[in-house]
PDB file of N, CA, C and O in Angstrom, chain B, residues numbered from 101:
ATOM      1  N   UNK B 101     117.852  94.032  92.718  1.00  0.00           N
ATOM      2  CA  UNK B 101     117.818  95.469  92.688  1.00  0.00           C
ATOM      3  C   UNK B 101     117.497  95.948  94.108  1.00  0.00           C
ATOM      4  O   UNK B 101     116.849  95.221  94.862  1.00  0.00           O
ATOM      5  N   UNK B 102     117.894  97.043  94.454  1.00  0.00           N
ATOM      6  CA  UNK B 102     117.886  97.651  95.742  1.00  0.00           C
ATOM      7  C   UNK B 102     116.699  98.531  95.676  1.00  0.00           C
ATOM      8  O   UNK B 102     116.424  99.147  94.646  1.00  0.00           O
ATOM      9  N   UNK B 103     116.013  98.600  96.721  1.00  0.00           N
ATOM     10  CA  UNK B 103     115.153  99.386  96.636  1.00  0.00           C
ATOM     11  C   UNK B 103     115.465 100.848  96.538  1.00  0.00           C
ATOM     12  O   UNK B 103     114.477 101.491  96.183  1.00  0.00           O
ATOM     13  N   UNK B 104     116.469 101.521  96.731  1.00  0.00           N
ATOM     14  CA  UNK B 104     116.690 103.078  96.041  1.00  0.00           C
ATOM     15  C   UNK B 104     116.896 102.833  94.493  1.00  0.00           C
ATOM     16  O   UNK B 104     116.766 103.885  93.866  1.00  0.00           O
ATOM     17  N   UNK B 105     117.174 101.755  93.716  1.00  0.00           N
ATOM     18  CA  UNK B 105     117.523 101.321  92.511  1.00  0.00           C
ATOM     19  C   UNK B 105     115.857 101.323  91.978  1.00  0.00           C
ATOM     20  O   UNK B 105     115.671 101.884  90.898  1.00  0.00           O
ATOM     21  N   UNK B 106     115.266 101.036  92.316  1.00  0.00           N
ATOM     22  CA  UNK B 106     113.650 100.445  92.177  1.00  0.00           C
ATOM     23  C   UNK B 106     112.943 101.701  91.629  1.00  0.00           C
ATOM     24  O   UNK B 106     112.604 102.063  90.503  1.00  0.00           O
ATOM     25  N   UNK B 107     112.821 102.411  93.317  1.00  0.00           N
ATOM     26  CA  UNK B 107     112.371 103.859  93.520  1.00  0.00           C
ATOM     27  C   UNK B 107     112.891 104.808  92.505  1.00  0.00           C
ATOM     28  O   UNK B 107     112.183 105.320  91.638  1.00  0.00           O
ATOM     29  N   UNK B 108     114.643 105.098  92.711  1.00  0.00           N
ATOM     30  CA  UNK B 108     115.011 105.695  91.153  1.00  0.00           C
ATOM     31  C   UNK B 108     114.427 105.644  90.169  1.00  0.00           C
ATOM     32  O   UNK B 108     113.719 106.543  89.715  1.00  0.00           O
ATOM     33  N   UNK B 109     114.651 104.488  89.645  1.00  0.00           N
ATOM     34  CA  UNK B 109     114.194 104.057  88.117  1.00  0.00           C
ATOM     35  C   UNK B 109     112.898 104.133  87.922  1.00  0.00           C
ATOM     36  O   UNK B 109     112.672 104.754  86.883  1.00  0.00           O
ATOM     37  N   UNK B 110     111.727 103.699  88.580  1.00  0.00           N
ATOM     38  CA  UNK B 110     110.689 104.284  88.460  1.00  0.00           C
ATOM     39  C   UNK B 110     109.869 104.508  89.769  1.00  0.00           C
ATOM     40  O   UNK B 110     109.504 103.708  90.630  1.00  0.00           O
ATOM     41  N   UNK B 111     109.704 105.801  89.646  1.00  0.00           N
ATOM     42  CA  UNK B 111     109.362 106.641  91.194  1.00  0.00           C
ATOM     43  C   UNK B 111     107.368 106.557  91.239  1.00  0.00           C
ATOM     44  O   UNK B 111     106.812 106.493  90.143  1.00  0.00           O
ATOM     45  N   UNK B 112     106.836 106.562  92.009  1.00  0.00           N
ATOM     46  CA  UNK B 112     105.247 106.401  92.071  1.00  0.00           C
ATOM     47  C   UNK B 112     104.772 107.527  91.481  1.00  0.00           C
ATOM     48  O   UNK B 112     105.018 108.666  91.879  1.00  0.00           O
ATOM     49  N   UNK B 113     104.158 107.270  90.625  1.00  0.00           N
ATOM     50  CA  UNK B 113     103.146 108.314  90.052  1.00  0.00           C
ATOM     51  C   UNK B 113     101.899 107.840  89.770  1.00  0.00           C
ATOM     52  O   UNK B 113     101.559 106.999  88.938  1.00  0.00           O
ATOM     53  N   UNK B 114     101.017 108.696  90.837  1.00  0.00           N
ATOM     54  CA  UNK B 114      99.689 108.061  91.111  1.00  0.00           C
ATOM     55  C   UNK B 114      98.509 108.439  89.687  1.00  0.00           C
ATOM     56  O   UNK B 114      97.323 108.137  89.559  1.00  0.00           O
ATOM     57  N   UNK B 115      99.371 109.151  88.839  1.00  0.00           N
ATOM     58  CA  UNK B 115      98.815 109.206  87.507  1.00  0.00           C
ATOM     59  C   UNK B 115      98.573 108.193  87.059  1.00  0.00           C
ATOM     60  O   UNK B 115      97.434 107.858  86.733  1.00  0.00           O
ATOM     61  N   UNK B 116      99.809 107.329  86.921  1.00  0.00           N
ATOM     62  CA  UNK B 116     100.170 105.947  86.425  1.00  0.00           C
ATOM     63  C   UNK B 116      99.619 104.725  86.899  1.00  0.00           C
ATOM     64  O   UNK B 116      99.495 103.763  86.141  1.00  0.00           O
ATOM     65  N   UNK B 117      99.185 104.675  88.427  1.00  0.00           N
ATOM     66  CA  UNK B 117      98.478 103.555  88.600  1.00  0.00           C
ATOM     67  C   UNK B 117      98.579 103.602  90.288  1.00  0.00           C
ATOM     68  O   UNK B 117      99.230 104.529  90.770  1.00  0.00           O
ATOM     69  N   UNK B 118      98.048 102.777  91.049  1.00  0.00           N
ATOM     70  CA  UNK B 118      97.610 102.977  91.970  1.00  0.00           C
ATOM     71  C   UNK B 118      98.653 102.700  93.450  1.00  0.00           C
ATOM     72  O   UNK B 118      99.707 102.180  93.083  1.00  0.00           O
ATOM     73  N   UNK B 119      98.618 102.891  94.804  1.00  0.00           N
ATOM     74  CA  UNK B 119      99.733 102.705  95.721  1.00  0.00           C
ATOM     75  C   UNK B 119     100.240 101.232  95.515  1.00  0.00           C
ATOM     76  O   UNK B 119     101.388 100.803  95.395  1.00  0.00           O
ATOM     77  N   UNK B 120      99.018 100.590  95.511  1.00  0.00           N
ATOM     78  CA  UNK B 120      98.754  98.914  95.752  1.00  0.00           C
ATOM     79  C   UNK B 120      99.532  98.231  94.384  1.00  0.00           C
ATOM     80  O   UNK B 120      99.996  97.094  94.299  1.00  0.00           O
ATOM     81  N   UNK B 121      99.520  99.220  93.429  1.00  0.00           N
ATOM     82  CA  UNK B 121      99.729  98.713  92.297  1.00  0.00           C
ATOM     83  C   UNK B 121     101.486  98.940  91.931  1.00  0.00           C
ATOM     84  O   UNK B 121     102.063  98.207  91.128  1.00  0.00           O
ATOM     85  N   UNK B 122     102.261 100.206  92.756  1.00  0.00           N
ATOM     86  CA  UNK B 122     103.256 100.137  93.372  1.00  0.00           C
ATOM     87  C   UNK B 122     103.970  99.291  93.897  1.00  0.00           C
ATOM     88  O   UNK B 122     104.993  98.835  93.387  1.00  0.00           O
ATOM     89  N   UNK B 123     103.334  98.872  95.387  1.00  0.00           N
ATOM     90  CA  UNK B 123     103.949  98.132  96.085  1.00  0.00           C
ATOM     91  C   UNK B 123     103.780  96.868  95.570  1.00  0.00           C
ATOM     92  O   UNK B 123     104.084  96.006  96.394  1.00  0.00           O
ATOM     93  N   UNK B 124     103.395  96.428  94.480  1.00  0.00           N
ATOM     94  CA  UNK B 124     103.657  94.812  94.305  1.00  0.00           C
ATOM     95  C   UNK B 124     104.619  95.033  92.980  1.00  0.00           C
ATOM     96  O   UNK B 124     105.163  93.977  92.659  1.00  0.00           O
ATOM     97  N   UNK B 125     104.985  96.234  92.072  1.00  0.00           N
ATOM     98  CA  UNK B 125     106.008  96.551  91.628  1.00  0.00           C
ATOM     99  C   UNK B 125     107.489  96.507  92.518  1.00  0.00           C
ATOM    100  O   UNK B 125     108.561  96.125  92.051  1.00  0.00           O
ATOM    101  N   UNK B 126     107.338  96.830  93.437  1.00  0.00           N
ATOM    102  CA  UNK B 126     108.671  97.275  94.399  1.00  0.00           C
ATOM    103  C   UNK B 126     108.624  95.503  95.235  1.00  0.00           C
ATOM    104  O   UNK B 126     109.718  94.960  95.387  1.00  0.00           O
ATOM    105  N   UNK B 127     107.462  94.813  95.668  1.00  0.00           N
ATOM    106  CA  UNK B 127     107.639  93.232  95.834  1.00  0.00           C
ATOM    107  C   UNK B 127     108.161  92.329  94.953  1.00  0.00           C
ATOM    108  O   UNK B 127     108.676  91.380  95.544  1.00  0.00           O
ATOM    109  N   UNK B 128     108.241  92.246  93.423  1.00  0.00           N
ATOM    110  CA  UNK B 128     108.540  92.007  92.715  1.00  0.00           C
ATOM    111  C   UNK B 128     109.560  92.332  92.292  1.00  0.00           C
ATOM    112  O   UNK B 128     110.049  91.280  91.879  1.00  0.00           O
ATOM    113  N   UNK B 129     110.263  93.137  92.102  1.00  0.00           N
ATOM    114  CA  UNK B 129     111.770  93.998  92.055  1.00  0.00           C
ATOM    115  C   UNK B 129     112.769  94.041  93.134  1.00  0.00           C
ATOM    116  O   UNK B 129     113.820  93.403  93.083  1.00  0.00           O
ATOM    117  N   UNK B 130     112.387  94.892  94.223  1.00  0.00           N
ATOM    118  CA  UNK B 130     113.242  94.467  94.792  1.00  0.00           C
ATOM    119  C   UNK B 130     113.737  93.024  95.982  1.00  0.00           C
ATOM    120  O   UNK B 130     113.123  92.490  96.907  1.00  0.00           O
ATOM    121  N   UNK B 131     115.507  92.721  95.220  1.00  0.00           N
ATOM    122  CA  UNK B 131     115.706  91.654  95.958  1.00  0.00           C
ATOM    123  C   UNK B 131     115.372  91.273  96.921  1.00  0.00           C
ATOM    124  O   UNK B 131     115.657  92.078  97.808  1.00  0.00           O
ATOM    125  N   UNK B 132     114.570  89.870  97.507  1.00  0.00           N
ATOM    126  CA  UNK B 132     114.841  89.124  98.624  1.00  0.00           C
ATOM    127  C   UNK B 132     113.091  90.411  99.335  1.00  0.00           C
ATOM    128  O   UNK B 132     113.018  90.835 100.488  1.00  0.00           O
ATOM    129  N   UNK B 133     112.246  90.629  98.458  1.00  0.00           N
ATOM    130  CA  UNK B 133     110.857  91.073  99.055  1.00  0.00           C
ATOM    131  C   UNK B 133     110.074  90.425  98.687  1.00  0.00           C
ATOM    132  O   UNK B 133     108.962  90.612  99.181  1.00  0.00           O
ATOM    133  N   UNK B 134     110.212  89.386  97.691  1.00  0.00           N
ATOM    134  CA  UNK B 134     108.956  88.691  97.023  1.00  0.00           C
ATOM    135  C   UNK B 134     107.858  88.077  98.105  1.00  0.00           C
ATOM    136  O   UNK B 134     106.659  87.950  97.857  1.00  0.00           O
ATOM    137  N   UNK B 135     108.536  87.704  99.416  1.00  0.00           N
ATOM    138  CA  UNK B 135     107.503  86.508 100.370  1.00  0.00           C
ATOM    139  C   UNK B 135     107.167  87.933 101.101  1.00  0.00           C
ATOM    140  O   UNK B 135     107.207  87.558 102.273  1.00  0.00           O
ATOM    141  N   UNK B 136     106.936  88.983 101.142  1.00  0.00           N
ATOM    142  CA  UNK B 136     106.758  90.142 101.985  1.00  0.00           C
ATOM    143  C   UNK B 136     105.332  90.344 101.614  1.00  0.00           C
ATOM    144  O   UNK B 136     104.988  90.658 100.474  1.00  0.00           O
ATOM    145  N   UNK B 137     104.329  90.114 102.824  1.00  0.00           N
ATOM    146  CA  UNK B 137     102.859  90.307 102.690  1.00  0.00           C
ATOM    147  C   UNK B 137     102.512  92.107 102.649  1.00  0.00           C
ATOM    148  O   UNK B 137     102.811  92.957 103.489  1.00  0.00           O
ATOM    149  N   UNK B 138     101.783  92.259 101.347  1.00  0.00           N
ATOM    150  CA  UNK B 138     101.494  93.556 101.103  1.00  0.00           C
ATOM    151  C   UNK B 138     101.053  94.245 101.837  1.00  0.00           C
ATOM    152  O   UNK B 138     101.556  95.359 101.689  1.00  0.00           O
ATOM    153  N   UNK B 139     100.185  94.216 102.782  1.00  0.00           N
ATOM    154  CA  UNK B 139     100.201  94.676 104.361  1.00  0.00           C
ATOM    155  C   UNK B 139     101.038  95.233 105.228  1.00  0.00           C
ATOM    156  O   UNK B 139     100.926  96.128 106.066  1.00  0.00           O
ATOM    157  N   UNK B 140     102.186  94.309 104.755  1.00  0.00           N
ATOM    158  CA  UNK B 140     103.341  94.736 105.867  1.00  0.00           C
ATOM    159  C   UNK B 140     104.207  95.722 104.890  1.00  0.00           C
ATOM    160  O   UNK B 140     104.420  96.879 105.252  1.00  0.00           O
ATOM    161  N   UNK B 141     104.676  95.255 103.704  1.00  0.00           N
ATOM    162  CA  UNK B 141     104.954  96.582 103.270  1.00  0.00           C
ATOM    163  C   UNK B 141     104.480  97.705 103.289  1.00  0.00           C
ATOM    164  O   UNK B 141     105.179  98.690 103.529  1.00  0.00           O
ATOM    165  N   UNK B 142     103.132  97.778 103.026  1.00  0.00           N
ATOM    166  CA  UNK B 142     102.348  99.439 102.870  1.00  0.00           C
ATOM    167  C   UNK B 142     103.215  99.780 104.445  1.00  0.00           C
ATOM    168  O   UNK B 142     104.225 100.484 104.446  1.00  0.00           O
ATOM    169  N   UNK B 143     102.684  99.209 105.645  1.00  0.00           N
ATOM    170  CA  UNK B 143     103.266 100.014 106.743  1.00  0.00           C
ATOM    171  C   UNK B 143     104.850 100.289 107.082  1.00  0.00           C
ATOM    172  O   UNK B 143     105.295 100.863 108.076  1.00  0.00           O
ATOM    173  N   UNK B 144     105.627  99.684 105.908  1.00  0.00           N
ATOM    174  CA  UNK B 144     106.946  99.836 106.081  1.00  0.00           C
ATOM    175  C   UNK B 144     107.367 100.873 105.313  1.00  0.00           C
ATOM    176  O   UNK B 144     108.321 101.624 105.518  1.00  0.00           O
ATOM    177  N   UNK B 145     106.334 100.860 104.113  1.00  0.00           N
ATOM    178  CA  UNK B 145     106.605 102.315 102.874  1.00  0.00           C
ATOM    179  C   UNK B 145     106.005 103.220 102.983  1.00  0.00           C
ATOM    180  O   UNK B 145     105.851 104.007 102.049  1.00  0.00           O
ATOM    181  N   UNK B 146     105.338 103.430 104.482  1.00  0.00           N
ATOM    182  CA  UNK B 146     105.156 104.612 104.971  1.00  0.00           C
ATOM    183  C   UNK B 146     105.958 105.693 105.356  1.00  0.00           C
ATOM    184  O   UNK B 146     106.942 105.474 106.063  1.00  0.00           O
ATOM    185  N   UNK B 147     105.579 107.237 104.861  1.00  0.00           N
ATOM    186  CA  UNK B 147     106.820 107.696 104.659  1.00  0.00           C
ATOM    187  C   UNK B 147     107.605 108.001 103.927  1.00  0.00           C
ATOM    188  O   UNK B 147     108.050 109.146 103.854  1.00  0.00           O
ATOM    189  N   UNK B 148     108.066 106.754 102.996  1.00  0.00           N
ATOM    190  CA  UNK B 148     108.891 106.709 101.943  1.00  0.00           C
ATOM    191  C   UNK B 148     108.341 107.320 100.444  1.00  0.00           C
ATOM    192  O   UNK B 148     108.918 107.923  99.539  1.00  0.00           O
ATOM    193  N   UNK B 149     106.861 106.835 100.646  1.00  0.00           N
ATOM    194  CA  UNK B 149     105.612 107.074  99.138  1.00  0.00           C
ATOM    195  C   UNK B 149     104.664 107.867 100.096  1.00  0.00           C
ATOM    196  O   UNK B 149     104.063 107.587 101.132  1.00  0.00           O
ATOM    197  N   UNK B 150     104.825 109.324  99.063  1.00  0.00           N
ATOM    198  CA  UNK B 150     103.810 109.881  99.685  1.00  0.00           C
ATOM    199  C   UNK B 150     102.460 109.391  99.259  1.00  0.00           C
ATOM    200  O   UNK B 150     102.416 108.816  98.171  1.00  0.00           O
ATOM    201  N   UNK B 151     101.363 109.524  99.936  1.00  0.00           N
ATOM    202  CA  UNK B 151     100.003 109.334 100.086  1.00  0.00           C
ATOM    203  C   UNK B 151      99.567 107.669 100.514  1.00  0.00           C
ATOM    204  O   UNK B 151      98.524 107.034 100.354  1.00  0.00           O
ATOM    205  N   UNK B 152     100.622 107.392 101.001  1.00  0.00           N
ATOM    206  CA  UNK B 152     100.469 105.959 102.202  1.00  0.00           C
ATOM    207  C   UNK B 152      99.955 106.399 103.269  1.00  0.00           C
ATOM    208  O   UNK B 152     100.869 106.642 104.057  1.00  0.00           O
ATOM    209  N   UNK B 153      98.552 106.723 103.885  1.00  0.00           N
ATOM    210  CA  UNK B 153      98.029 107.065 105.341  1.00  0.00           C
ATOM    211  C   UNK B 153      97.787 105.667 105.962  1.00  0.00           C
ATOM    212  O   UNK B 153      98.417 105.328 106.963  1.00  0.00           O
ATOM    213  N   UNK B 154      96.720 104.711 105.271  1.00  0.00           N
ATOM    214  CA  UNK B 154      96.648 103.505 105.791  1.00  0.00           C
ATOM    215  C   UNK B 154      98.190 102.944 106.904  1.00  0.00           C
ATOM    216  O   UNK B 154      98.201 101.829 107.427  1.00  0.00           O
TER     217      UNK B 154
END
């Protein structure tokens, strides 16, 4: 799955659970991110998800 496929289908809602708890949804989903240290994503899905300041 592509990450606009990911994001589409289910978009962050911080109702629902937390940034951290996101981004290992979107590590897990989308293709070819699984070895991607959560660290480095947050600073790559900056931007993309609002309320990423870290």
């Amino acid at each position: 799955m592509t990450l606009k496929e990911a994001m589409k289908r289910n978009p962050y809602d911080p109702k629902k659970g937390s940034i951290g708890a996101y981004l290992r949804y979107l590590r897990y989903n989308v293709d070819g991110w699984y070895h991607i240290k959560s660290e480095d994503l947050r600073e790559f899905m900056k931007g993309k998800i609002k309320g990423i300041e870290r």
